[in-house]
TORDREN-947566 format. One record per atom (N, C-alpha, C): x, y, z; atom name. Coordinates in steps of 0.1 Angstrom, whole numbers, plus 5000, padded with zeros to 4 digits. Layout:
X|Y|Z|name
X|Y|Z|CA
...
END
This chain:
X|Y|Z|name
1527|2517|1502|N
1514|2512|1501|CA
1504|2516|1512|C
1507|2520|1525|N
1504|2526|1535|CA
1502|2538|1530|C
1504|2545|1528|N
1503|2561|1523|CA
1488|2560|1512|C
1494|2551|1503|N
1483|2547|1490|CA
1466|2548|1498|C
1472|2533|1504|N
1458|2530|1511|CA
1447|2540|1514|C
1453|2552|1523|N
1446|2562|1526|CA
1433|2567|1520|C
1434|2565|1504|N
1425|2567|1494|CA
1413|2560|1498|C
1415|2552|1499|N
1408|2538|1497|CA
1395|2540|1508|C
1395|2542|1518|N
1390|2547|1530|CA
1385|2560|1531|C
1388|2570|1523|N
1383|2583|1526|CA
1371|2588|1519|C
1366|2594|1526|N
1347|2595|1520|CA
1345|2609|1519|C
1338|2612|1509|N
1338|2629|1509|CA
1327|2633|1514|C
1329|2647|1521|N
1315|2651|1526|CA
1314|2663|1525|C
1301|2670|1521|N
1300|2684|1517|CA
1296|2692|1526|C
1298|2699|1529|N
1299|2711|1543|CA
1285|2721|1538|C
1275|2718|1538|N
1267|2723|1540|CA
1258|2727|1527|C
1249|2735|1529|N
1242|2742|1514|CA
1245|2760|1512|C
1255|2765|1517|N
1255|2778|1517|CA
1270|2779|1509|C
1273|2773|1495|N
1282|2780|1492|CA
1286|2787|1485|C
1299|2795|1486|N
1307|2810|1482|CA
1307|2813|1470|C
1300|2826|1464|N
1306|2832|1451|CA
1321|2826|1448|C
1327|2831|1436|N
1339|2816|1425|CA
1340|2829|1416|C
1354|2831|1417|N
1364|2834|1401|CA
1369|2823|1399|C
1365|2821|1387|N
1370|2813|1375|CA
1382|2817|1371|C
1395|2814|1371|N
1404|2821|1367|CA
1416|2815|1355|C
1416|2817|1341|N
1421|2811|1330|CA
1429|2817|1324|C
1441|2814|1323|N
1454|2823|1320|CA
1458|2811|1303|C
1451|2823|1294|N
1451|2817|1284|CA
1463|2827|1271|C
1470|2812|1261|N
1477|2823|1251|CA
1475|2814|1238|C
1470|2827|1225|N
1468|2817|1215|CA
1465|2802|1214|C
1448|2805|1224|N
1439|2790|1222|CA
1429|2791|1220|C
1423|2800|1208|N
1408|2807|1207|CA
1401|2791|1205|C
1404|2781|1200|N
1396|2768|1194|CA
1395|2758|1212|C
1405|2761|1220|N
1401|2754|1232|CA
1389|2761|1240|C
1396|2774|1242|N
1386|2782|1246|CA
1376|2787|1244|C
1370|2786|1231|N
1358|2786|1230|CA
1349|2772|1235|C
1353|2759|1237|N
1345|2751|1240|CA
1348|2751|1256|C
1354|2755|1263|N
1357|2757|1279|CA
1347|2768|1282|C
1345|2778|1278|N
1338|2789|1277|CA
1324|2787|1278|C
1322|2774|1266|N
1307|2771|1265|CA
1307|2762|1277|C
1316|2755|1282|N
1308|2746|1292|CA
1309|2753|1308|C
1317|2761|1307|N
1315|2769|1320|CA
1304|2777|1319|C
1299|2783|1310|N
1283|2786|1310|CA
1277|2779|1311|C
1271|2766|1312|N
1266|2757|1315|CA
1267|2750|1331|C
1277|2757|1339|N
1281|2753|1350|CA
1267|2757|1358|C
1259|2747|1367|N
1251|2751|1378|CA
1256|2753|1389|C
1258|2768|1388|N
1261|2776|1404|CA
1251|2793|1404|C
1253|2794|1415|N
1248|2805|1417|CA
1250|2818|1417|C
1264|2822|1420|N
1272|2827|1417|CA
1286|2827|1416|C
1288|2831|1405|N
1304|2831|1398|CA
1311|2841|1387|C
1321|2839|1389|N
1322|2855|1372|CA
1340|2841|1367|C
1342|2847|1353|N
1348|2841|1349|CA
1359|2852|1342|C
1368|2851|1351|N
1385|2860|1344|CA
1393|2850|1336|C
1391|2857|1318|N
1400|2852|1312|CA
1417|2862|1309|C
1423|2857|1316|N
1435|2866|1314|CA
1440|2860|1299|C
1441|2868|1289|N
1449|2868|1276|CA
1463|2872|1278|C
1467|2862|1277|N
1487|2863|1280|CA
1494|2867|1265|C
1492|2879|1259|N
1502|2881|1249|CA
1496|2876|1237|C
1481|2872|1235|N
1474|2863|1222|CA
1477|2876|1212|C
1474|2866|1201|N
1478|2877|1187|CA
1466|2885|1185|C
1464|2891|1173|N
1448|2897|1173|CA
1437|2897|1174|C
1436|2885|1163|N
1423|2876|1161|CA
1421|2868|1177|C
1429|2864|1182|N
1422|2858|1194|CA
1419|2872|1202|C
1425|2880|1207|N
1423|2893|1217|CA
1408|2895|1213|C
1404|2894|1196|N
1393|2900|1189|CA
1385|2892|1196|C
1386|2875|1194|N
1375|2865|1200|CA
1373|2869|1213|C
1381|2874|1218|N
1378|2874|1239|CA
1367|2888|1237|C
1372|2897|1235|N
1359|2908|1236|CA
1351|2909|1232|C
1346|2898|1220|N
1331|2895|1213|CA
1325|2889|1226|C
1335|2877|1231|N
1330|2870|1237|CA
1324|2873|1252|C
1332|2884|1256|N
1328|2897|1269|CA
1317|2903|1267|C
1318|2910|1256|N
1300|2916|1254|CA
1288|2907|1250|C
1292|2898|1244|N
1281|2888|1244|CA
1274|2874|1251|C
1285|2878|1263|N
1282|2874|1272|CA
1288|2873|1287|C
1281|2881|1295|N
1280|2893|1303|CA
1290|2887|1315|C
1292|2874|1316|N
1298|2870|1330|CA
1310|2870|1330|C
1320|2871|1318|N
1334|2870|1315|CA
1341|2883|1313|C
1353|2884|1325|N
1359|2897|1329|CA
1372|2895|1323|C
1378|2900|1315|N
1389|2901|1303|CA
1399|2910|1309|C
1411|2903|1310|N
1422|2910|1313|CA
1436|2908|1305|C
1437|2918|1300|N
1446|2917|1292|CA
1463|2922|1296|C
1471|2909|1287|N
1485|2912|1290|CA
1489|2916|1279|C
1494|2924|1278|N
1506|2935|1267|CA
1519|2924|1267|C
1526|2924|1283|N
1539|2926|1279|CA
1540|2921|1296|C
1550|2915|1298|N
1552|2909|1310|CA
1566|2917|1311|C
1567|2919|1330|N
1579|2921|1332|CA
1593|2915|1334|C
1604|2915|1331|N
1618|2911|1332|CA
1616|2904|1343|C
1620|2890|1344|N
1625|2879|1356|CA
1611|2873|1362|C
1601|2874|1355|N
1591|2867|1362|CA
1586|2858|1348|C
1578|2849|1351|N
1572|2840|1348|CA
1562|2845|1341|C
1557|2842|1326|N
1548|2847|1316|CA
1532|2845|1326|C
1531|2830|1325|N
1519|2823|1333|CA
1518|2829|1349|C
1526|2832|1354|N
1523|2836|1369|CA
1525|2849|1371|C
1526|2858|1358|N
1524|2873|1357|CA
1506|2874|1359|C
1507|2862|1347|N
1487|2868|1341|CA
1481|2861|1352|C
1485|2854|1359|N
1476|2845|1369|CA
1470|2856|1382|C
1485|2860|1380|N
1488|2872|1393|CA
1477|2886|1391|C
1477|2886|1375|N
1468|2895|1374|CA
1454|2894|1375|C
1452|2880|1374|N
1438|2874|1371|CA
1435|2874|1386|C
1442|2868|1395|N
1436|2868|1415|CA
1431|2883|1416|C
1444|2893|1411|N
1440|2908|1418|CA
1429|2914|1409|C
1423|2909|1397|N
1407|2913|1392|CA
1399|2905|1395|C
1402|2895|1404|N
1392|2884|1413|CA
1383|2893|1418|C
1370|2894|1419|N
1359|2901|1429|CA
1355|2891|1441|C
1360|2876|1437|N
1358|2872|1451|CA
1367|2866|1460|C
1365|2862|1476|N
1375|2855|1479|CA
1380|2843|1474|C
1369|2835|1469|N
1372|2818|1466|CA
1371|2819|1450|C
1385|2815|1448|N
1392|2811|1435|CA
1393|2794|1430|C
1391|2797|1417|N
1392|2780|1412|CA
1397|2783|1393|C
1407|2776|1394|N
1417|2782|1383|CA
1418|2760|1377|C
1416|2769|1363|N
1418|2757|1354|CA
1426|2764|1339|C
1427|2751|1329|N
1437|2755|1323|CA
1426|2754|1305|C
1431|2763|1299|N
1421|2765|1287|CA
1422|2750|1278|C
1430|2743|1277|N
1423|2728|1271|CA
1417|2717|1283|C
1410|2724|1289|N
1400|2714|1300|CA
1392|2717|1296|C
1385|2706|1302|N
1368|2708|1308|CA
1360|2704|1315|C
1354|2707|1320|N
1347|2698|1334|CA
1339|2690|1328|C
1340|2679|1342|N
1336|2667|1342|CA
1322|2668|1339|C
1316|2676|1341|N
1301|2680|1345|CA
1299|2695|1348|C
1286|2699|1346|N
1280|2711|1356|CA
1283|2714|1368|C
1287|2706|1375|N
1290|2711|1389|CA
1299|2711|1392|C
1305|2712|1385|N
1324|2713|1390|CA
1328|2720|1398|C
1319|2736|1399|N
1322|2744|1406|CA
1315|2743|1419|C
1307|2735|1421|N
1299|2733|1431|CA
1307|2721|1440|C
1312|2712|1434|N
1320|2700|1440|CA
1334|2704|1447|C
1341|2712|1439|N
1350|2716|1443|CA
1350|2727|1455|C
1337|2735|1455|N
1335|2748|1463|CA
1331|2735|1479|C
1326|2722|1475|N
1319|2721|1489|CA
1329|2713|1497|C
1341|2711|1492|N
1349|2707|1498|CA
1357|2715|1509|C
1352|2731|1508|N
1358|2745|1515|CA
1349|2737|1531|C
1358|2738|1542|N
1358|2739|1557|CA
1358|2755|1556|C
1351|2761|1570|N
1355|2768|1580|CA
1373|2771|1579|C
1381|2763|1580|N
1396|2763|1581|CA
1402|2759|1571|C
1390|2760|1558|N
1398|2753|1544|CA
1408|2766|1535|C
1420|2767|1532|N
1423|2772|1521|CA
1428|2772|1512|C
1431|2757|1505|N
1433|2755|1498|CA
1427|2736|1496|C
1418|2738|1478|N
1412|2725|1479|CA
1420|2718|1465|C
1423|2706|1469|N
1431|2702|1461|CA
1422|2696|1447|C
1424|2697|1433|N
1410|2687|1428|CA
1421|2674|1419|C
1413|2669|1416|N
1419|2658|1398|CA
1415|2660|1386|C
1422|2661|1379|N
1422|2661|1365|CA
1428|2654|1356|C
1425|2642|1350|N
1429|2632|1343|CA
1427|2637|1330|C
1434|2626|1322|N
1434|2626|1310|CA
1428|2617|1297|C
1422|2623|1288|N
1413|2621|1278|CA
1416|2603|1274|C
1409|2597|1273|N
1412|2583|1269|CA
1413|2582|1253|C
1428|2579|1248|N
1430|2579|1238|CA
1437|2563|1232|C
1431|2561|1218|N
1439|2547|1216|CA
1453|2545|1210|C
1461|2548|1222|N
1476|2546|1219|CA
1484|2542|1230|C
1492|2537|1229|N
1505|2535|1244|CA
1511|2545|1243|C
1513|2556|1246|N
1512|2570|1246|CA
1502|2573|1254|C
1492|2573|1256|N
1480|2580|1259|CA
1481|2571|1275|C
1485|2556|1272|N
1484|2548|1284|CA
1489|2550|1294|C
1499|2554|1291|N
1512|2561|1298|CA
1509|2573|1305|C
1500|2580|1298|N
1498|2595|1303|CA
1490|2592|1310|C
1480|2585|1305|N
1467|2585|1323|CA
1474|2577|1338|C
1480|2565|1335|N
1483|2558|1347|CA
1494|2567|1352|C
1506|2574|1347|N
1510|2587|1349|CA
1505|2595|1360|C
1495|2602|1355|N
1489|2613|1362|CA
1478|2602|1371|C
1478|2590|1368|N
1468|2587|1383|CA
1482|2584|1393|C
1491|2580|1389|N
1498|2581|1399|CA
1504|2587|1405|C
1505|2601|1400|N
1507|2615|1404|CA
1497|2617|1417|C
1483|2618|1409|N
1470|2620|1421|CA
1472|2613|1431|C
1469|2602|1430|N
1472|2591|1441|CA
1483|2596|1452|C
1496|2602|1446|N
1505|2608|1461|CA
1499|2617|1465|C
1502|2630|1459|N
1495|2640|1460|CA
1481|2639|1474|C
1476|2633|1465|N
1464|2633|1477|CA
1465|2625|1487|C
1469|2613|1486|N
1475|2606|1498|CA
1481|2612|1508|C
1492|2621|1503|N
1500|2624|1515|CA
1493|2633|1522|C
1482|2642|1512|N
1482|2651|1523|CA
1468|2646|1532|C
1465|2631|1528|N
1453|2623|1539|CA
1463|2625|1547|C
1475|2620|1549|N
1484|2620|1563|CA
1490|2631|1567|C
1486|2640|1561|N
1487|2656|1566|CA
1502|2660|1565|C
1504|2656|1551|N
1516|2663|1541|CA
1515|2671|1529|C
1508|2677|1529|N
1504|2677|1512|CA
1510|2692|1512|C
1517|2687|1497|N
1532|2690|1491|CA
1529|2699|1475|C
1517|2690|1469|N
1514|2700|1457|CA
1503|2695|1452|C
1501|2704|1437|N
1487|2707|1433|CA
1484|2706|1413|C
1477|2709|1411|N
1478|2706|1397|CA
1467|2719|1390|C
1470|2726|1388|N
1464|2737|1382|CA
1453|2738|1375|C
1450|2724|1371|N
1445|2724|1359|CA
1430|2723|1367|C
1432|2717|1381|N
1416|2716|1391|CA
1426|2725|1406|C
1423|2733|1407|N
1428|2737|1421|CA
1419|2750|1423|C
1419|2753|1436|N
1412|2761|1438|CA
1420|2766|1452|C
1419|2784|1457|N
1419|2787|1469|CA
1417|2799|1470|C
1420|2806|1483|N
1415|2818|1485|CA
1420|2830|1482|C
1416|2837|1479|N
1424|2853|1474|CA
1434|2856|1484|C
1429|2861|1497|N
1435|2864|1507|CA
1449|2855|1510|C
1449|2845|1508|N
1460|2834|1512|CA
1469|2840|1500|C
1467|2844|1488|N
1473|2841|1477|CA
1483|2859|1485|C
1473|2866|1487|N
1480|2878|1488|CA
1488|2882|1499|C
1483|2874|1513|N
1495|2870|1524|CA
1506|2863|1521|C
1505|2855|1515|N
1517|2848|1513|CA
1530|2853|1498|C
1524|2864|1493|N
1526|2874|1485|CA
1529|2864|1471|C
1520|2858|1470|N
1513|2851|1457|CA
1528|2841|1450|C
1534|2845|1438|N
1544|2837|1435|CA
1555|2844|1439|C
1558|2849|1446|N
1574|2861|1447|CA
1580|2858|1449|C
1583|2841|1458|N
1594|2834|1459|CA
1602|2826|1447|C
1592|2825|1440|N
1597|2818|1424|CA
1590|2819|1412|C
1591|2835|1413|N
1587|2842|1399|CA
1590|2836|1388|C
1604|2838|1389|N
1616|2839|1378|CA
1616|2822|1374|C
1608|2814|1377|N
1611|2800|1374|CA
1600|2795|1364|C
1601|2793|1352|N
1589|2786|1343|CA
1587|2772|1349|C
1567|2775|1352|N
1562|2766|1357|CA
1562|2765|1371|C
1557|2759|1379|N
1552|2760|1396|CA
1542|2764|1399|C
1535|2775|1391|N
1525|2783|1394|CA
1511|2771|1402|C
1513|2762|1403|N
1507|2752|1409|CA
1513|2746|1422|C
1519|2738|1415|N
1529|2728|1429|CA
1538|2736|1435|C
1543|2749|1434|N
1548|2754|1441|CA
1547|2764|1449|C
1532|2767|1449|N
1525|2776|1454|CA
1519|2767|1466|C
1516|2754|1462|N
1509|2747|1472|CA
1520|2738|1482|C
1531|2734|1476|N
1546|2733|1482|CA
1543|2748|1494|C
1543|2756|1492|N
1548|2772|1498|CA
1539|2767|1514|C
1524|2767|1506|N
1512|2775|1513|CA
1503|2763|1520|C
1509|2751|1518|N
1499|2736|1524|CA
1502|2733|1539|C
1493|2732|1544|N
1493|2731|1558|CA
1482|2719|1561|C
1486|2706|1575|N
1473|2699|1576|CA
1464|2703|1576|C
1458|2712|1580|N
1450|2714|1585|CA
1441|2729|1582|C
1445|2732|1567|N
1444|2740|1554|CA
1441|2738|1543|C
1444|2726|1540|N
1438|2719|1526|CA
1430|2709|1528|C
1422|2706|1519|N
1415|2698|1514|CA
1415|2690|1500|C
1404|2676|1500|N
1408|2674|1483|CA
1393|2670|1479|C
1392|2671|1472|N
1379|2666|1461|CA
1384|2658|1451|C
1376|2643|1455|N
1377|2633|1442|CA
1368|2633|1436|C
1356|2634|1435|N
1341|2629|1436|CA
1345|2632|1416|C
1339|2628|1412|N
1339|2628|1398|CA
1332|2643|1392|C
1323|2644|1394|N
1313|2657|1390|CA
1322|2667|1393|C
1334|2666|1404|N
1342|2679|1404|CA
1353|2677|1397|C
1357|2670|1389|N
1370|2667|1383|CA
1372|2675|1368|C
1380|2677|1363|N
1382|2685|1352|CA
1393|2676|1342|C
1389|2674|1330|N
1395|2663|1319|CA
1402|2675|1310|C
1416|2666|1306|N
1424|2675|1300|CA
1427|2666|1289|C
1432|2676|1278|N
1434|2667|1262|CA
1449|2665|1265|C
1453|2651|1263|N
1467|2651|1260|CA
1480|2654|1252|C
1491|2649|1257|N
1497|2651|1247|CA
1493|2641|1232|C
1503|2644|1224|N
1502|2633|1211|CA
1511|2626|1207|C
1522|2633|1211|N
1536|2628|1208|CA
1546|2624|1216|C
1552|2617|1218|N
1565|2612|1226|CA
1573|2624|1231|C
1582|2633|1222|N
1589|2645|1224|CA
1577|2656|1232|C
1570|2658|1230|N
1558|2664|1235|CA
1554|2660|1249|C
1554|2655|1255|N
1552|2645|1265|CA
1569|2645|1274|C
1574|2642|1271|N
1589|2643|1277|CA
1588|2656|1279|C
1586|2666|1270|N
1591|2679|1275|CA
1583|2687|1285|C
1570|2683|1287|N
1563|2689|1296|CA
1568|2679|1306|C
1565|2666|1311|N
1575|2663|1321|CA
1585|2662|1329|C
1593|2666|1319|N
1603|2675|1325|CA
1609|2688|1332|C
1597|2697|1323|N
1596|2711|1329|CA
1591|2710|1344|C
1579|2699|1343|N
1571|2698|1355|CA
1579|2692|1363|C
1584|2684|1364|N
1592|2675|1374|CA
1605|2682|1379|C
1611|2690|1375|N
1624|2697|1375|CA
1620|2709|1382|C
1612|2713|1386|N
1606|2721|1397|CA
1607|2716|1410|C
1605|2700|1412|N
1604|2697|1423|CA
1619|2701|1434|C
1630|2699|1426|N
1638|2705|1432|CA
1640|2716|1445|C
1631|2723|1441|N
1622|2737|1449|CA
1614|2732|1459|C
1610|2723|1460|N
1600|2719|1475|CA
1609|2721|1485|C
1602|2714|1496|N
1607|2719|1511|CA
1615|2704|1510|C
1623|2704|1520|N
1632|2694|1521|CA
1627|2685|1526|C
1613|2681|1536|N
1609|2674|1541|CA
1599|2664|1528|C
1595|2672|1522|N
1586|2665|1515|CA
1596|2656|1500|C
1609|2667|1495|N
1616|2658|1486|CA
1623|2647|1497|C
1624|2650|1506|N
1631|2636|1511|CA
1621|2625|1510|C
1608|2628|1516|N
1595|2615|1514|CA
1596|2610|1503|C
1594|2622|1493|N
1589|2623|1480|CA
1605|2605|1474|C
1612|2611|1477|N
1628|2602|1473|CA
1626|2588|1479|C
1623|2587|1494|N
1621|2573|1498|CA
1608|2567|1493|C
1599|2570|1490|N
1591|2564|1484|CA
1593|2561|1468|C
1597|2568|1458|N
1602|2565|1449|CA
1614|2552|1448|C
1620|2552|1457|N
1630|2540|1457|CA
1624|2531|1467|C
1614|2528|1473|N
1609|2518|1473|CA
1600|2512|1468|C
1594|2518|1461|N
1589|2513|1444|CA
1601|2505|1439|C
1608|2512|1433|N
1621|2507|1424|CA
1624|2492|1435|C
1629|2493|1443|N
1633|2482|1453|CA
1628|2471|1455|C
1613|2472|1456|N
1604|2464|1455|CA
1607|2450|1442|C
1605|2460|1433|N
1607|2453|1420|CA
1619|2450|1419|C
1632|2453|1422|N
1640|2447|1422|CA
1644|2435|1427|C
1641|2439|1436|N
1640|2422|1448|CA
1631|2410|1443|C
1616|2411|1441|N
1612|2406|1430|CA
1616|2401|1421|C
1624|2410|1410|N
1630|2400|1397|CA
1641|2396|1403|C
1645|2401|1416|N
1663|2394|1414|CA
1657|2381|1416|C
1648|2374|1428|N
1644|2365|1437|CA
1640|2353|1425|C
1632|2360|1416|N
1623|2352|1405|CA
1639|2348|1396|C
1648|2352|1392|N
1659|2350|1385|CA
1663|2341|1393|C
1667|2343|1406|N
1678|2337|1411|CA
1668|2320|1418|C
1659|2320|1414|N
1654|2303|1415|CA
1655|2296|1399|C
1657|2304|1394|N
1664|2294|1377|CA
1677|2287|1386|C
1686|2288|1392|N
1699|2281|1393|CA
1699|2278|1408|C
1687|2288|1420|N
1692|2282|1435|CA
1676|2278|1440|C
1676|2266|1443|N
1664|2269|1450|CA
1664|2264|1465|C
1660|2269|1469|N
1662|2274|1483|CA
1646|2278|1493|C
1642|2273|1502|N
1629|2276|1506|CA
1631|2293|1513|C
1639|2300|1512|N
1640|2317|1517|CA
1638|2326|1502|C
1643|2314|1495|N
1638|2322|1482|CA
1626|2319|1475|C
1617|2311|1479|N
1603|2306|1478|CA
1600|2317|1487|C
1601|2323|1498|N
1597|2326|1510|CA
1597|2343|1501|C
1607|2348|1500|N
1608|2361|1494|CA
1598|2363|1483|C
1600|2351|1471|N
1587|2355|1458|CA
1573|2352|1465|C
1572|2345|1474|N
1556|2347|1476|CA
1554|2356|1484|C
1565|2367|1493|N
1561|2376|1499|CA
1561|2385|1491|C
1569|2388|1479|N
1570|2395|1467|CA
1552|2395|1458|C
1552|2383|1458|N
1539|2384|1449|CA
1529|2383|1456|C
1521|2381|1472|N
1514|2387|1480|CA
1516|2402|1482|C
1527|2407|1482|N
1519|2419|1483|CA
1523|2431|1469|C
1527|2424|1459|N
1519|2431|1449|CA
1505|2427|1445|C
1503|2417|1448|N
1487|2411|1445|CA
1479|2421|1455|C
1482|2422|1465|N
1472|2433|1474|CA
1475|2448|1470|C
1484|2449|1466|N
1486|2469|1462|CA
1479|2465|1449|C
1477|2454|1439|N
1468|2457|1426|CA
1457|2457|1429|C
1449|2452|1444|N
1437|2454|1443|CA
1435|2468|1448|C
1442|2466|1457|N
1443|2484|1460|CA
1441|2495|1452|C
1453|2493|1444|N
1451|2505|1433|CA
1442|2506|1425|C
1436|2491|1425|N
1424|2492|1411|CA
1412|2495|1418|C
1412|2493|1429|N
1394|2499|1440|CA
1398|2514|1441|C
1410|2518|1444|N
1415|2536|1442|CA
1410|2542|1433|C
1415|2532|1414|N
1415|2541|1404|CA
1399|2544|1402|C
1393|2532|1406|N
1380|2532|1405|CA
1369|2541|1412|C
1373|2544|1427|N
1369|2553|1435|CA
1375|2566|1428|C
1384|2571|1423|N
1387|2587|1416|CA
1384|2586|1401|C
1374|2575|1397|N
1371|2573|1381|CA
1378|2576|1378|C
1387|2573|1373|N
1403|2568|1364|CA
1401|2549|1367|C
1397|2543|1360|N
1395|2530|1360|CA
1403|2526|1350|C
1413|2512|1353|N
1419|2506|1344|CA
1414|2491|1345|C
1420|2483|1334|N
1421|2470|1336|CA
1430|2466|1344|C
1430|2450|1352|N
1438|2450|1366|CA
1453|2451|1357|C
1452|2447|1347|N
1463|2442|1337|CA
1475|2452|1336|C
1467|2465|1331|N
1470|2471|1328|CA
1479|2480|1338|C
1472|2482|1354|N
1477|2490|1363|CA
1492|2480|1368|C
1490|2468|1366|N
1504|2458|1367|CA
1516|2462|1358|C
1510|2462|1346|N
1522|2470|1336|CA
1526|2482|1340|C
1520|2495|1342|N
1525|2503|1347|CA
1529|2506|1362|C
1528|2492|1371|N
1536|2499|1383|CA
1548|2493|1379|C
1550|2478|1370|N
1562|2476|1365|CA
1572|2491|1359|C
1566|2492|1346|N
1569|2505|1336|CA
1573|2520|1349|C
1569|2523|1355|N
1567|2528|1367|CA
1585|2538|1372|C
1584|2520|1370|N
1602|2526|1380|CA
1613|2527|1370|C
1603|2527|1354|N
1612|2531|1343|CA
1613|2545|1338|C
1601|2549|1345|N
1598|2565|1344|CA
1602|2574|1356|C
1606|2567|1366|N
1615|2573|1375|CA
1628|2573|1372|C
1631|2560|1366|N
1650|2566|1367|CA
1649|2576|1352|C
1644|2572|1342|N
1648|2580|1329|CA
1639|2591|1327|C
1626|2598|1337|N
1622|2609|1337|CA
1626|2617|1346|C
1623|2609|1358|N
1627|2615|1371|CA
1642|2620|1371|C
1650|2610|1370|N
1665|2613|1376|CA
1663|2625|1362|C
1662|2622|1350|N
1671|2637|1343|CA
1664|2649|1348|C
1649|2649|1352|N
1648|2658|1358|CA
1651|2666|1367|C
1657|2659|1375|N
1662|2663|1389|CA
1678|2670|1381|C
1682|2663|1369|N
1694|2670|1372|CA
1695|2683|1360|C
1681|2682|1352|N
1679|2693|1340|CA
1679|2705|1352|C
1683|2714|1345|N
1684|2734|1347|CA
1671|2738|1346|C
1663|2742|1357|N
1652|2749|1354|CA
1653|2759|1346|C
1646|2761|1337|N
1646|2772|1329|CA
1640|2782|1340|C
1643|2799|1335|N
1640|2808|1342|CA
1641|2818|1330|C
1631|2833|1337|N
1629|2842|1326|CA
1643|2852|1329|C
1645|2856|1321|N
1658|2869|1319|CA
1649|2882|1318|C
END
């Protein structure tokens, strides 16, 4: 809850009025219907200068067809095309890789073709969070509000993803990134010889790049709303588990410092609540003023982490009902043992 808090307190501030030309960089396959409305709202972006690389990863015709209408008819979109990827690397971090080295500029900001920004300035929100010593800026990207428990799942999910994520690295840990809003520098990408350590692994091209390359005093993050980037969800249950899993089963790959945080914090969630229900069970048959003593220390300070988290979700617009964020820190530590643990013990898939 200490780590949490961090949020809570942090204020963003923009470094000046002088900022840096922006590759847009979108490593897209067979999504002419996403990407045509991503396309239109990034023309619409107010910046001053930017160019926008759509890497085509292997699309069929008719889409290859839509990207070069879409190049000549409108001048700012630099088209790179993938044929054919090579043996033992990663489809997504082939075309990504191709897309940095047709970058024309230093400062990169890479999202994913069913986004869209929150707003016009996305590129501006995200760009002013660059320091002098910034190179890499972390952003948020939530998910579409949809009416289903499914859908419920998926946003308090990924706010509670954000929430570490950015937390840790307020305490000058930060461990990983989310693609779908991230942004950093060419140069960093090409010193640190971009994905080479974990080509061969589907998926990372995010969190494990920022696992690699995150330093205190190197990153940054942007909450502010106007820089955030909204993604469509999943729809389905099997659909949802499986990208979860892919994502989560990478973590394996982090540094050892950060899975070990990453682990004690996870089990004291779980802990928490356990102690809680055991305490709340075990006054049906003992009552005892240590076990009075435990449920009200139990339910003081979940009553303070719910206000917490609901002034957080509120400050990174992701707002819930208080109700609702109660269910899912319960639900919570149901998604750690039966997402988390099989993840940890699923086989990363890798390319042959």
């Amino acid at each position: 809850m200490l780590v949490d808090s961090q949020l809570l307190f942090y204020r963003s501030r923009s470094e000046g009025t002088s900022l840096p030309p922006v590759s847009v960089i979108v490593a897209v396959h067979n999504e002419p219907a996403y990407m045509k409305r991503l396309l239109e709202a990034l023309y619409e972006q107010q910046y001053e200068d930017f160019e926008i690389i759509v890497v085509d990863d292997r699309s069929d015709f008719n889409e290859h067809t839509f990207f070069y209408k879409q190049q000549h008819e409108l001048g700012r979109i630099k088209l790179v095309r993938v044929e054919q990827t090579p043996q033992h690397i990663s489809h997504k971090k082939y075309a990504l890789t191709l897309g940095v080295r047709a970058a024309q500029h230093e400062h990169l900001l890479f999202t994913d073709a069913d986004c869209l920004p929150r707003s016009p300035h996305w590129i501006q929100n995200m760009m002013q969070a660059f320091k002098p010593t910034t190179n890499i800026v972390l952003g948020v990207s939530p998910y579409e509000r949809k009416p289903s428990f499914l859908n419920y799942i998926i946003r308090n999910e990924t706010f509670y993803t954000a929430l570490q994520y950015l937390s840790f690295k307020l305490v000058g840990l930060p461990y990983m990134g989310v693609g779908r809003n991230l942004a950093y520098k060419k140069s960093l990408f090409l010193k640190e010889k971009g994905f080479a350590s974990h080509q061969e692994i589907v998926g990372g091209d995010d969190d494990l790049f920022v696992n690699q390359v995150a330093r205190k005093g190197n990153t940054a993050i942007c909450i502010k709303a106007e820089g955030q980037m909204m993604s469509i969800p999943k729809t389905t249950w099997s659909e949802w588990q499986t990208q979860k899993i892919r994502h989560l089963s990478v973590g394996k790959y982090y540094k050892w410092k950060h899975k070990l945080i990453l682990g004690l914090y996870n089990l004291t969630h779980i802990g928490f609540w356990l102690t809680g229900v055991a305490s709340l069970v075990s006054l049906t048959w003992v009552v005892s003023p240590w076990m009075w003593l435990i449920v009200g220390a139990f339910s003081g300070r979940f009553l303070l982490k719910n206000i917490i988290l609901s002034r957080i979700a509120l400050k990174m617009h992701m707002p819930n009902k208080w109700y609702e964020l109660f269910l899912f820190d319960c639900l919570y530590c149901f998604y750690i043992l039966l997402i988390g643990v099989r993840a940890l013990f699923t086989k990363t898939a890798k390319w042959s």
